[in-house]
Backbone as ProteinMPNN parsed JSONL, in Angstrom:
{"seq_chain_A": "XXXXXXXXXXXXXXXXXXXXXXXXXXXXXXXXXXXXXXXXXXXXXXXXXXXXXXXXXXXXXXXXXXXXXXXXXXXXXXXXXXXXXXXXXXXXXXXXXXXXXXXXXXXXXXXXXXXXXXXXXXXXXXXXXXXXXXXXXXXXXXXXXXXXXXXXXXXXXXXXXXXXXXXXXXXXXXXXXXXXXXXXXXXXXXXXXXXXXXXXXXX", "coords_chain_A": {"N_chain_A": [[46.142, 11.615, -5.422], [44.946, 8.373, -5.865], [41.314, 7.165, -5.747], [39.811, 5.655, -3.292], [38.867, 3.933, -0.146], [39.413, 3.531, 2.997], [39.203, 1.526, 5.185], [38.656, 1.681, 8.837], [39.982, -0.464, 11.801], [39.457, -1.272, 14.946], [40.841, -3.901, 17.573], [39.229, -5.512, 15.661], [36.767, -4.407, 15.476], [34.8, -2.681, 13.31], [35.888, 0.927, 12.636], [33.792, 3.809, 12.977], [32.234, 4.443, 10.204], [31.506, 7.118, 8.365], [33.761, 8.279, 8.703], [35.661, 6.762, 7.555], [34.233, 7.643, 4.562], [35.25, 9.793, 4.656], [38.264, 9.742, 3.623], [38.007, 9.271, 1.522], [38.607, 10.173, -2.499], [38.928, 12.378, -5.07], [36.168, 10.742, -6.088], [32.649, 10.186, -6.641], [30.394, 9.503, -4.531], [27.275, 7.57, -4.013], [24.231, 6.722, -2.287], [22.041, 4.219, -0.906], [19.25, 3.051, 0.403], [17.782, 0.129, 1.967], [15.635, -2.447, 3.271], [15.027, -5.45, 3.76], [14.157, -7.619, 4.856], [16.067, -9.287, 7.357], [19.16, -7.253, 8.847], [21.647, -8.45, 8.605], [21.22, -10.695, 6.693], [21.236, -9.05, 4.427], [23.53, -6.828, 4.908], [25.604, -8.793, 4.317], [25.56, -9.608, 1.752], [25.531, -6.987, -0.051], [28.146, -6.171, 0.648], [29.724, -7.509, -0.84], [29.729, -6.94, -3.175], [30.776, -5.319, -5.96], [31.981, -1.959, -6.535], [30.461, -1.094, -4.361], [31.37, 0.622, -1.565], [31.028, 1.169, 1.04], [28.951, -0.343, 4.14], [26.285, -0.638, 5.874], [24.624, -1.693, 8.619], [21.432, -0.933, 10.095], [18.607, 1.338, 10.834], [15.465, 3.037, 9.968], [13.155, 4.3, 8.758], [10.988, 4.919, 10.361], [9.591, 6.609, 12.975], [11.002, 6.482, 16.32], [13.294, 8.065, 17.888], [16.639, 7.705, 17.361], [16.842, 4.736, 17.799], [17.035, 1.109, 19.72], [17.982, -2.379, 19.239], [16.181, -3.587, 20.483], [14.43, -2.237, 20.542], [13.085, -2.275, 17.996], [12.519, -4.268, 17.196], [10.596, -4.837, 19.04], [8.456, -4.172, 18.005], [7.271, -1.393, 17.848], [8.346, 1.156, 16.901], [8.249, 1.865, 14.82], [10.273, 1.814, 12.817], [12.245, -0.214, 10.017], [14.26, -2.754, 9.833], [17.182, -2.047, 7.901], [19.798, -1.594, 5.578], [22.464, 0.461, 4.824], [24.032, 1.897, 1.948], [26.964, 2.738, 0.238], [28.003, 3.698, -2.822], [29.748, 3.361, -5.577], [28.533, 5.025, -8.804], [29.642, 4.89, -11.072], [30.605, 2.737, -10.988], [28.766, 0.754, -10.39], [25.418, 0.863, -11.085], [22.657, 2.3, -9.891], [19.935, 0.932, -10.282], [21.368, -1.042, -10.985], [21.843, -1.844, -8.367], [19.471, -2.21, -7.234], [18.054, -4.25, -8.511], [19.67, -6.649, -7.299], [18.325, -6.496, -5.263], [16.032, -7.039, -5.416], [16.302, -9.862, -5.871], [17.457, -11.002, -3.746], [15.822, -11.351, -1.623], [12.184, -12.07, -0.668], [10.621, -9.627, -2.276], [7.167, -10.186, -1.944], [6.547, -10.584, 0.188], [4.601, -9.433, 2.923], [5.538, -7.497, 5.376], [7.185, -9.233, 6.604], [9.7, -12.072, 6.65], [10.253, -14.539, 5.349], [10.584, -16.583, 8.487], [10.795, -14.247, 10.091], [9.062, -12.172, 11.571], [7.085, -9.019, 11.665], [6.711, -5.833, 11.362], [9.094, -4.869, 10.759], [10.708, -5.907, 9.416], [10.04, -5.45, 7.066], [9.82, -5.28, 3.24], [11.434, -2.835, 1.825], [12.33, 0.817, -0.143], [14.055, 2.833, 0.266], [14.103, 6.459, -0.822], [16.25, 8.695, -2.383], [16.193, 10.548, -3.795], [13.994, 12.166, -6.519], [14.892, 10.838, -8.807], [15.872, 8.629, -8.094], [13.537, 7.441, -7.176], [11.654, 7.493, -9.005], [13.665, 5.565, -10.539], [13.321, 3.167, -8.797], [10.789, 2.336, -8.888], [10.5, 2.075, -12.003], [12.044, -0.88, -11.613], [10.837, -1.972, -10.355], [8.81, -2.562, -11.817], [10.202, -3.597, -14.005], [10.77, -5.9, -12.496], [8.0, -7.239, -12.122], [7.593, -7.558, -14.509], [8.706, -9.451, -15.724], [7.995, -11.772, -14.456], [9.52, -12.949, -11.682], [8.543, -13.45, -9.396], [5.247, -15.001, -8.23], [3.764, -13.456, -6.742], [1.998, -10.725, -5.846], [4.382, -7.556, -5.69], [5.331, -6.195, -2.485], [6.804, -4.305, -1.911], [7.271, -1.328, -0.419], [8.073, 2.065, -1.434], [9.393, 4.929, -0.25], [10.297, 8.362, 0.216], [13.301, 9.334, 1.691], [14.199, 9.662, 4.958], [14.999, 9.197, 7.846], [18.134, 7.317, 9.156], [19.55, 5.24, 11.459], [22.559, 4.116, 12.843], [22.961, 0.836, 13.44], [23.602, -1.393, 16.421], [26.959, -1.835, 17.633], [27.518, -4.637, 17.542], [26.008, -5.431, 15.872], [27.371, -4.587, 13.128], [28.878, -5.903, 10.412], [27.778, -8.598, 10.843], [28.005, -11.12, 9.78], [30.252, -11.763, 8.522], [31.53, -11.835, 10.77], [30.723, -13.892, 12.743], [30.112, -16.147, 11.328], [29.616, -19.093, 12.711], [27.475, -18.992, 13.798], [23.932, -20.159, 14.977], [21.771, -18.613, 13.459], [23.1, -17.561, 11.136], [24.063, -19.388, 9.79], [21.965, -21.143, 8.655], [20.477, -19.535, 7.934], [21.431, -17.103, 6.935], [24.004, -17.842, 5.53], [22.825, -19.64, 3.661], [21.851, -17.415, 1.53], [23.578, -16.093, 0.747], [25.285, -17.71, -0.36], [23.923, -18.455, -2.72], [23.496, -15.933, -3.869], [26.215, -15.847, -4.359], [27.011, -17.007, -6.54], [24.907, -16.451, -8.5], [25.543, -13.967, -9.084], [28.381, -14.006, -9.865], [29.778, -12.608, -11.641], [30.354, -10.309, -10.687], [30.667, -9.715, -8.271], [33.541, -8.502, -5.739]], "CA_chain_A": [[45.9, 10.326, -4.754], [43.781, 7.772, -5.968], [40.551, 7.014, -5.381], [40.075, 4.504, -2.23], [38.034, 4.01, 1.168], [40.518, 3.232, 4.513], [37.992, 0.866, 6.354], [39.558, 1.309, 10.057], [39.522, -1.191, 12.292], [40.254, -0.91, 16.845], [39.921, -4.579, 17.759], [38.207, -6.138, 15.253], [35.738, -3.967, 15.461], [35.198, -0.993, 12.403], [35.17, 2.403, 13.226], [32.868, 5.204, 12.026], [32.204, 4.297, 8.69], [31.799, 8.237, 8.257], [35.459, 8.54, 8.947], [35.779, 6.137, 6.068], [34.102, 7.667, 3.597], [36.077, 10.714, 4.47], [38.978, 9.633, 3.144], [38.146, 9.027, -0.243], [39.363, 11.232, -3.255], [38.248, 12.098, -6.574], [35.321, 9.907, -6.463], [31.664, 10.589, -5.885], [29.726, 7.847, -4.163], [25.568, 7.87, -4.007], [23.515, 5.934, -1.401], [20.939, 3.934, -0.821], [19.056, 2.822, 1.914], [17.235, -0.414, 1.918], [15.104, -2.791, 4.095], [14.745, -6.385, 3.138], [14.522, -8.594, 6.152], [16.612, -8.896, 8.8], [19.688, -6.81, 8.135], [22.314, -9.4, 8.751], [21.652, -10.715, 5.474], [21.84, -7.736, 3.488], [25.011, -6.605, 4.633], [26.739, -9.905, 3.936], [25.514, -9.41, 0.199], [26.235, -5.948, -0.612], [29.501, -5.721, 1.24], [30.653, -8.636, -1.582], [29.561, -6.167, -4.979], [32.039, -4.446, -6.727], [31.418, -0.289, -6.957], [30.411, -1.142, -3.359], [32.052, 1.016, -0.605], [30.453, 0.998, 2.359], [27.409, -1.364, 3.968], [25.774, 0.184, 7.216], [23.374, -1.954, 9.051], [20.351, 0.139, 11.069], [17.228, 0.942, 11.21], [14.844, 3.887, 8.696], [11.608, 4.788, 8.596], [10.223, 4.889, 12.146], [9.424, 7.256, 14.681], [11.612, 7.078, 17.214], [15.206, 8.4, 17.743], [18.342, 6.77, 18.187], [16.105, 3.175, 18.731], [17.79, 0.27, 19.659], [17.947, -2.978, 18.293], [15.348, -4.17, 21.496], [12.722, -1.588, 20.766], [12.774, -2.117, 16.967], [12.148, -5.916, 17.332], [9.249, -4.876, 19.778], [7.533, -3.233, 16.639], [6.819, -0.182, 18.255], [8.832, 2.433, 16.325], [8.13, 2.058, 13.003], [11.472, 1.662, 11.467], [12.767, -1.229, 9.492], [15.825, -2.896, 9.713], [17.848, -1.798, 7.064], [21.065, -1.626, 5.363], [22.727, 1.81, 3.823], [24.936, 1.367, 0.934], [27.8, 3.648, -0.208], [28.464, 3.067, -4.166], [30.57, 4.107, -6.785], [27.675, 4.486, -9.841], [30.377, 4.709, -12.364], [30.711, 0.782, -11.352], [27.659, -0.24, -10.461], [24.38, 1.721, -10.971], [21.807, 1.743, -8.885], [18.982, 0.087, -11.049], [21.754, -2.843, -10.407], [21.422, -2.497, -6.815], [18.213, -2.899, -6.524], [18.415, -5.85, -9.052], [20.187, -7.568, -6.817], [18.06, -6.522, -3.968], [14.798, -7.826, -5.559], [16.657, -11.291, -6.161], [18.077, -11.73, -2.647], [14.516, -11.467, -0.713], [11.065, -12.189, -1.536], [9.883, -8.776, -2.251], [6.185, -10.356, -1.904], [5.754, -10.978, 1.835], [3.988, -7.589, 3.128], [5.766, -7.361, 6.671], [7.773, -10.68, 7.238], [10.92, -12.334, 5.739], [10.073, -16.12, 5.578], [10.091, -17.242, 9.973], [11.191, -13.271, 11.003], [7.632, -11.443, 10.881], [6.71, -8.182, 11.968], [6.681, -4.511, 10.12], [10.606, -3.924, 11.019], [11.288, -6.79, 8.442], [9.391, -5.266, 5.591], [10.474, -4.682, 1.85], [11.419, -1.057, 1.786], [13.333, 1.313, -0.549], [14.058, 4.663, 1.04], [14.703, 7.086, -1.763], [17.351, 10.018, -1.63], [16.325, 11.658, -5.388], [13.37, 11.88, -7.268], [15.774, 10.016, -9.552], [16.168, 7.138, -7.329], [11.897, 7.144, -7.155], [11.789, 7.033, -10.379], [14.123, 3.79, -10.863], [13.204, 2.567, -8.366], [9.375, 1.959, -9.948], [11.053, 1.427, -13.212], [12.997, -1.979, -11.4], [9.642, -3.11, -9.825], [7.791, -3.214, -13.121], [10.697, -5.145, -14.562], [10.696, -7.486, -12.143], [7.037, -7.595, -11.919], [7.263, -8.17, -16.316], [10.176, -11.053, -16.13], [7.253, -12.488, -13.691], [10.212, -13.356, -11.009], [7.614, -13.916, -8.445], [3.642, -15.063, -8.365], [2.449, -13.068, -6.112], [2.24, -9.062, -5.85], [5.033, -6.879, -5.055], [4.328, -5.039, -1.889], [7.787, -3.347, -1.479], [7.05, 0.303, -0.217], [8.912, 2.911, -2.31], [9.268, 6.133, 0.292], [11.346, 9.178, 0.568], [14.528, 9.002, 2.799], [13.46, 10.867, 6.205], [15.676, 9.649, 9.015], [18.812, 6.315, 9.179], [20.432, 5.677, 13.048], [23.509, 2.871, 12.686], [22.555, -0.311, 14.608], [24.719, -1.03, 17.172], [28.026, -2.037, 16.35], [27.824, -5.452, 17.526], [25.527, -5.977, 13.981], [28.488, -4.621, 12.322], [29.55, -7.308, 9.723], [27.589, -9.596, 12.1], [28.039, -12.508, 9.441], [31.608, -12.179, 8.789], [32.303, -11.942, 12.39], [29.82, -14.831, 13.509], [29.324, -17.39, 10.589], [29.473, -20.538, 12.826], [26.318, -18.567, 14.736], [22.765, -20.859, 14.37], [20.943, -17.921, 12.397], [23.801, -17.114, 10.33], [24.716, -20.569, 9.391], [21.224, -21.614, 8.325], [19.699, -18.349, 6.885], [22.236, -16.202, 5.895], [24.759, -18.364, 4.62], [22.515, -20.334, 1.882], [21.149, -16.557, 0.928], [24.892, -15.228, 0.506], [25.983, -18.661, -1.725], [22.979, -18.499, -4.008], [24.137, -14.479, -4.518], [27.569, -15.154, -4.989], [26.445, -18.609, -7.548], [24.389, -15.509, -9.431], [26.8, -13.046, -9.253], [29.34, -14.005, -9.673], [30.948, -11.811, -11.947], [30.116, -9.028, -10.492], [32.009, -10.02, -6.704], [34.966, -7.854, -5.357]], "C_chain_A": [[44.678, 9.672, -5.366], [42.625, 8.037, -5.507], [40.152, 5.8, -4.405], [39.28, 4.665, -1.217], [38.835, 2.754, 1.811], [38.856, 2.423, 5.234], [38.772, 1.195, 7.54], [39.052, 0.068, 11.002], [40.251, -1.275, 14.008], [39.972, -2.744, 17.044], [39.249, -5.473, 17.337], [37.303, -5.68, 15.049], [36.339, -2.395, 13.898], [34.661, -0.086, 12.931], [34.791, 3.413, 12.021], [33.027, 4.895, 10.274], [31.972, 5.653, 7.813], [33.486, 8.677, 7.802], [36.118, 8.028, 7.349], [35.554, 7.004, 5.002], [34.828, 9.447, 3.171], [37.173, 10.902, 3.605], [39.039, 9.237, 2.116], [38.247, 10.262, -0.773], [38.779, 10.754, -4.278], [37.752, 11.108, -6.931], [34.074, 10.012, -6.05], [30.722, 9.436, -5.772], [27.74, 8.41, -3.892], [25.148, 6.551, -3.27], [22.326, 5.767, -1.431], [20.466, 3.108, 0.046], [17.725, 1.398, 1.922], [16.686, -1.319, 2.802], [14.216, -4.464, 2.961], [14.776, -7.833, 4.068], [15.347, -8.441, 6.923], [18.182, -8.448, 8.128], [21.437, -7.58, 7.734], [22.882, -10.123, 7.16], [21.98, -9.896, 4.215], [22.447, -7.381, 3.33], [25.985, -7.313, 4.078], [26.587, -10.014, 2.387], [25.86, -8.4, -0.466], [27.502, -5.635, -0.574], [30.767, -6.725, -0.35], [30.601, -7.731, -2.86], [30.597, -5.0, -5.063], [31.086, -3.042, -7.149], [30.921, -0.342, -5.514], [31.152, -0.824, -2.304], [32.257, 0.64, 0.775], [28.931, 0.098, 2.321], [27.059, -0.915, 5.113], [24.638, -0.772, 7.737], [22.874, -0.678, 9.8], [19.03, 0.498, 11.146], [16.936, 2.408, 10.703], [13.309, 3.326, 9.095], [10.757, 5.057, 9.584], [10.137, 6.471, 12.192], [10.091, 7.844, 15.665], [13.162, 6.928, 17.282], [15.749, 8.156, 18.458], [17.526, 5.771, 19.01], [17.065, 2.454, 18.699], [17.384, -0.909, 19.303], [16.489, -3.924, 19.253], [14.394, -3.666, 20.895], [12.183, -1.551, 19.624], [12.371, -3.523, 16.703], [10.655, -5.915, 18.408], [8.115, -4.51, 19.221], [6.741, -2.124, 17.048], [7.552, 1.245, 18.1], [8.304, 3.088, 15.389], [9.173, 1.769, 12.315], [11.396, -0.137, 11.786], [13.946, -1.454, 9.592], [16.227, -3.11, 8.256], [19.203, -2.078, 6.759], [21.29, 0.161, 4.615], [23.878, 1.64, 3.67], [25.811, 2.529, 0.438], [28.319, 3.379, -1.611], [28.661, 3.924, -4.706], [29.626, 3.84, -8.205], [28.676, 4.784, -11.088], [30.637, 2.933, -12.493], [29.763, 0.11, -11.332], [26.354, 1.16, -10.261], [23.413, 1.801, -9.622], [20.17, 1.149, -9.335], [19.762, -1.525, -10.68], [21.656, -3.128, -9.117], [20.013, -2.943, -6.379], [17.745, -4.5, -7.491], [18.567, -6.789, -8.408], [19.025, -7.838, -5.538], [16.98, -6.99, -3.852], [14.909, -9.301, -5.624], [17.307, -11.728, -4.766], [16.986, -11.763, -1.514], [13.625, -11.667, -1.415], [10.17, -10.772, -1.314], [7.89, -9.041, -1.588], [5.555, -10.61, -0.983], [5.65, -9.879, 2.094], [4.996, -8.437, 4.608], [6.344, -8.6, 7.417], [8.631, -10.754, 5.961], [10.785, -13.682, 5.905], [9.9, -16.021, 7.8], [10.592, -15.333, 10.697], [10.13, -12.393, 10.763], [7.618, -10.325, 12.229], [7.378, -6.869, 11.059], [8.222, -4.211, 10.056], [11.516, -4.687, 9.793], [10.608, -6.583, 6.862], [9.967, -5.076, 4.953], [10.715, -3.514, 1.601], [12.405, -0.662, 0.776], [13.092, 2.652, -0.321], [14.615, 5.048, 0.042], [15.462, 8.305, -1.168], [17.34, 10.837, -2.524], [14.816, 11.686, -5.963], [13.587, 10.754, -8.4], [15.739, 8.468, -9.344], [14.285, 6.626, -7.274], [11.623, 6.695, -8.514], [12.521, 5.304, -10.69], [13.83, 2.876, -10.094], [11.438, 1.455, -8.854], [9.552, 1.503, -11.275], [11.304, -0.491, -13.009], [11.951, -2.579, -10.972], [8.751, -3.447, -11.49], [8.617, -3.913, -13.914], [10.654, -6.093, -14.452], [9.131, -8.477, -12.236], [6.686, -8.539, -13.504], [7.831, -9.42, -16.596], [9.759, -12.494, -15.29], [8.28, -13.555, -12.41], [9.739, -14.191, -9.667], [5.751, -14.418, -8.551], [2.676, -14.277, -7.694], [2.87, -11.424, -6.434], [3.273, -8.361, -4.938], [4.925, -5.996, -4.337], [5.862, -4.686, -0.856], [7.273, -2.163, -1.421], [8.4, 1.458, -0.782], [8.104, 4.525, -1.237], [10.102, 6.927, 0.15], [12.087, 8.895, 1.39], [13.755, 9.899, 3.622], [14.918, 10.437, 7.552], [16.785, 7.853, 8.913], [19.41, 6.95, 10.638], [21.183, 3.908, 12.76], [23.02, 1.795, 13.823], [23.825, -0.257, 15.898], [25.828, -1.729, 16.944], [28.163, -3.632, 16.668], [27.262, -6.331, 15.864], [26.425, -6.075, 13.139], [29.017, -5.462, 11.221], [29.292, -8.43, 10.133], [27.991, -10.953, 11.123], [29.556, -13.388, 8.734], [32.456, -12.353, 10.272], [31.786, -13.151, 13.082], [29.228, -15.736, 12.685], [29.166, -18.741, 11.144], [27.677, -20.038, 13.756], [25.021, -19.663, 14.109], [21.892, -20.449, 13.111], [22.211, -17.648, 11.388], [24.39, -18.361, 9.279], [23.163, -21.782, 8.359], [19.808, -20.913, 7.744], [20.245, -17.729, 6.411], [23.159, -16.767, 5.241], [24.302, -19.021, 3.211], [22.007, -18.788, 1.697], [22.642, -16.24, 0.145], [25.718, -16.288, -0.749], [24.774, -18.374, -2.88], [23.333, -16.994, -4.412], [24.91, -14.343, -4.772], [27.62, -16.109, -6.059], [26.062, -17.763, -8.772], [25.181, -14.357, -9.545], [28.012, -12.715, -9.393], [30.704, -13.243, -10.697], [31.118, -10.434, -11.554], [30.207, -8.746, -8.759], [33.389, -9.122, -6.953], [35.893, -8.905, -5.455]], "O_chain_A": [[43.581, 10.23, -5.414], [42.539, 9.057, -4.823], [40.235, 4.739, -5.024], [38.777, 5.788, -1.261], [38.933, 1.581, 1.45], [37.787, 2.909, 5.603], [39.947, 0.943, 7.269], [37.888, -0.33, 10.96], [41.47, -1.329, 14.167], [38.847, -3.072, 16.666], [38.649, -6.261, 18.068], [36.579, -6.354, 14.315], [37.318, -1.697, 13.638], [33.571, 0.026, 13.491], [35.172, 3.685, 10.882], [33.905, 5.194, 9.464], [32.177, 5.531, 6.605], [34.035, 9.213, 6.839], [36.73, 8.605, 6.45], [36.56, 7.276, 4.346], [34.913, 10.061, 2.107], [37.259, 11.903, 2.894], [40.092, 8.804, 1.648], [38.104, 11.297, -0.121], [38.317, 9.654, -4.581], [38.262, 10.394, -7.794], [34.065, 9.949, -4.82], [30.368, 8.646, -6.648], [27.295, 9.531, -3.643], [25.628, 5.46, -3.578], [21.495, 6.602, -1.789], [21.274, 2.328, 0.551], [16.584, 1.857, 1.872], [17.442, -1.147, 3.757], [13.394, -4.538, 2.048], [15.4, -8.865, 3.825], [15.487, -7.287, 7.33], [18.557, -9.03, 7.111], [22.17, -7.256, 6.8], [23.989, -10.185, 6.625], [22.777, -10.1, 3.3], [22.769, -7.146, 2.165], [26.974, -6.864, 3.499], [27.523, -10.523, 1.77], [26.496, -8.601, -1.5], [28.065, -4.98, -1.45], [31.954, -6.606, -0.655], [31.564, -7.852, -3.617], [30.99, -4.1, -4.32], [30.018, -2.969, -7.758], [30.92, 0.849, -5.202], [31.758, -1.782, -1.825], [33.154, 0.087, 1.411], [28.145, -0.142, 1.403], [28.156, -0.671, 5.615], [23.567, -0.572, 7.165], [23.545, 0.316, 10.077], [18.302, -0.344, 11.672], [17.873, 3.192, 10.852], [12.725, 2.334, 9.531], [9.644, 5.506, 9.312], [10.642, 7.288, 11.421], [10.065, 9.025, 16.011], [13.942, 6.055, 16.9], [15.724, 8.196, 19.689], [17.399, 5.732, 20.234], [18.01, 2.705, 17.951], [16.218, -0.842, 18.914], [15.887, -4.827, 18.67], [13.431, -4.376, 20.605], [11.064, -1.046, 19.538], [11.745, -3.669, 15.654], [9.852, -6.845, 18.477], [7.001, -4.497, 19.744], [5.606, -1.946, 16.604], [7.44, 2.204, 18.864], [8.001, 4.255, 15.138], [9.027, 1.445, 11.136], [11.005, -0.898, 12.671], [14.782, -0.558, 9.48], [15.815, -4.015, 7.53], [19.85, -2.758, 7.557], [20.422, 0.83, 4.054], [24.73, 1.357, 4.513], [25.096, 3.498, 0.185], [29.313, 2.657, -1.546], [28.152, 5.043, -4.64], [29.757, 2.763, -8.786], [28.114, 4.883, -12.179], [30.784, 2.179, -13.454], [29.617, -0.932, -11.97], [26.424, 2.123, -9.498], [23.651, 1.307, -8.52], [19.339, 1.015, -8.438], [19.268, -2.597, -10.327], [21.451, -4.247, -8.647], [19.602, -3.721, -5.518], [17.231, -5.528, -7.052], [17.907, -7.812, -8.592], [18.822, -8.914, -4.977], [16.556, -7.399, -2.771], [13.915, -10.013, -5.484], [17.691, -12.896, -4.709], [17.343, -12.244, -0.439], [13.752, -11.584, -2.637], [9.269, -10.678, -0.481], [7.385, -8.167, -0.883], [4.348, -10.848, -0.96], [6.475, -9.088, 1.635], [5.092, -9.653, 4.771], [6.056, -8.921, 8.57], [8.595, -10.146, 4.891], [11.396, -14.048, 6.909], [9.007, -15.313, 8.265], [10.7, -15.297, 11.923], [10.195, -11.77, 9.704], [7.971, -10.569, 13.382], [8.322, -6.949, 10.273], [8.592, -3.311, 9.302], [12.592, -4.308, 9.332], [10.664, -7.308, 5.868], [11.022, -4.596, 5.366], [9.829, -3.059, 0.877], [13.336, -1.443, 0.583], [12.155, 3.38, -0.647], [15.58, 4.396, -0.357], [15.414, 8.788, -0.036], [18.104, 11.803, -2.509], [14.389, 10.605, -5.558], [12.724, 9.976, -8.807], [15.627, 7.502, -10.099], [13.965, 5.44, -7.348], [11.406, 5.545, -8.899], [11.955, 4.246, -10.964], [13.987, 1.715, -10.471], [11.245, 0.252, -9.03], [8.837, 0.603, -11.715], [10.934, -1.302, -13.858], [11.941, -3.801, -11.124], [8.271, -4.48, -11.957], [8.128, -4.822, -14.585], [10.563, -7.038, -15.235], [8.986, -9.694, -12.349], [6.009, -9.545, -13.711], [7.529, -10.237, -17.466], [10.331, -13.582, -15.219], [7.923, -14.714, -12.194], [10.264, -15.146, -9.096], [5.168, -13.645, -9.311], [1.45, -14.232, -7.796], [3.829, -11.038, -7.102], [3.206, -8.447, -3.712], [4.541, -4.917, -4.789], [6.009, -4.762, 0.364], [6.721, -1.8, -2.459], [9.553, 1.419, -0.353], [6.982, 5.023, -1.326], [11.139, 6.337, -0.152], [11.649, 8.009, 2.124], [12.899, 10.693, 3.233], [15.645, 11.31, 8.028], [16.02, 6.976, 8.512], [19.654, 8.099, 11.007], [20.567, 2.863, 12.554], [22.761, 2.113, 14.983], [24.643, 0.622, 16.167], [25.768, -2.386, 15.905], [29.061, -4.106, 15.973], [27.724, -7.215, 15.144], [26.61, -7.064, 12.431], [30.184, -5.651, 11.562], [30.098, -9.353, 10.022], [28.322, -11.934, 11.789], [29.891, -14.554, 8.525], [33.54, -12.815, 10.628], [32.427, -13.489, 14.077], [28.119, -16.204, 12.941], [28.689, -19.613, 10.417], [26.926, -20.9, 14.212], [25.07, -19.989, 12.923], [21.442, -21.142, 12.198], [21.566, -17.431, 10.362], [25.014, -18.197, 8.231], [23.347, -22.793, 7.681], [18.723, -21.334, 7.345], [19.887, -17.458, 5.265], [23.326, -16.249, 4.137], [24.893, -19.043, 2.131], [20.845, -19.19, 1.759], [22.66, -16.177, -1.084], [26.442, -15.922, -1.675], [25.149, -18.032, -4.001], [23.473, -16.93, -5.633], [25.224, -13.304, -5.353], [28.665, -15.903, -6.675], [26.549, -18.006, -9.876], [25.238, -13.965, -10.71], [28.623, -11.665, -9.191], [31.931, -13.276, -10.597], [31.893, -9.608, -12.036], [29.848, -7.718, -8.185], [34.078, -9.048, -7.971], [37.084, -8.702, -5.216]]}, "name": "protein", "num_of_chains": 1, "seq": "XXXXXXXXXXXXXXXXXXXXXXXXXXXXXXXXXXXXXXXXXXXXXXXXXXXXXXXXXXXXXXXXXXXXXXXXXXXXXXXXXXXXXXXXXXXXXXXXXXXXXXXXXXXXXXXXXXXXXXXXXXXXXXXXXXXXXXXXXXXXXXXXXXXXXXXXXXXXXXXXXXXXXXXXXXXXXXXXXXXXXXXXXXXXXXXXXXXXXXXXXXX"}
């Protein structure tokens, strides 16, 4: 049997994205766990890249377990809202994911994402390898050399330690809810200017 990932769906709603990645075959997928503002937009950009499996909103790096999406907006965990990515690096590396991931936020705001400020919205890349530490420092001094931004990059490059799935109404929140106010006037121009630049490299 091929190689493939069964999204399920009850509802409208997807289930266990675990379950998912169960059912793939002869293919080995590598993750990565990132934090780049609010996670809304993140998912709606990765979910579009080719070698791209799975997209997980949730929340990394904190404190406290199994938070919800109340107590991580109260900035009293520690975690960031994140995304965690399921990819096929025979299609897309992961030097390209974070490529993308330095060009779809402004790495350079310490602890805010343009009007969504506090630590849960910081620049983060949770590593899962030495490997991944490594490129990941490699991809900041590119961007820092190709001078993409003016100011200083103050993405935090940590070890992986702990991911808890948001709750599922986040889920795909911007395919499920694009006429929404925030989705229609922050995430939609982020998601055209990424698919404008990426466009060959869209599912």
């Amino acid at each position: 049997m091929g190689a493939r990932v069964v999204k399920l769906f009850l509802g409208g709603t997807k289930i266990g994205w675990r379950a998912s990645i169960q059912l793939m075959s002869n293919q080995q997928l590598e993750t990565a766990t990132l934090g780049a503002g609010c996670f809304w937009c993140v998912e709606a950009v990765f979910d579009a890249l080719k070698g791209v499996e799975d997209v997980v909103s949730g929340y990394a790096g904190g404190h406290t377990k199994n938070p919800t999406y109340k107590e991580v907006c109260s900035e009293t965990t520690g975690h960031a809202e994140v995304v965690q990515i399921k990819f096929d690096p025979s299609v897309i590396s992961y030097a390209d994911i974070l490529r993308v991931f330095f060009t779809v936020h402004d790495p350079t705001q310490l602890n805010r994402q343009g009007n969504d400020v506090g630590e849960s919205y910081r620049s983060a890349i949770f590593t899962h390898s030495d490997e991944q530490t490594h490129t990941a420092h490699e991809v900041i001094e590119e961007i820092e050399n190709e001078k993409l931004y003016s100011g200083e990059i103050v993405t935090e490059v940590t070890p992986f330690t702990n991911f808890y799935s948001a709750e599922e109404y986040h889920q795909e929140y911007f395919a499920q809810n694009p006429h929404q106010g925030y989705c229609q006037f922050v995430v939609a121009p982020k998601v055209a200017k990424f698919r404008k630049k990426y466009a060959e490299q869209l599912k």
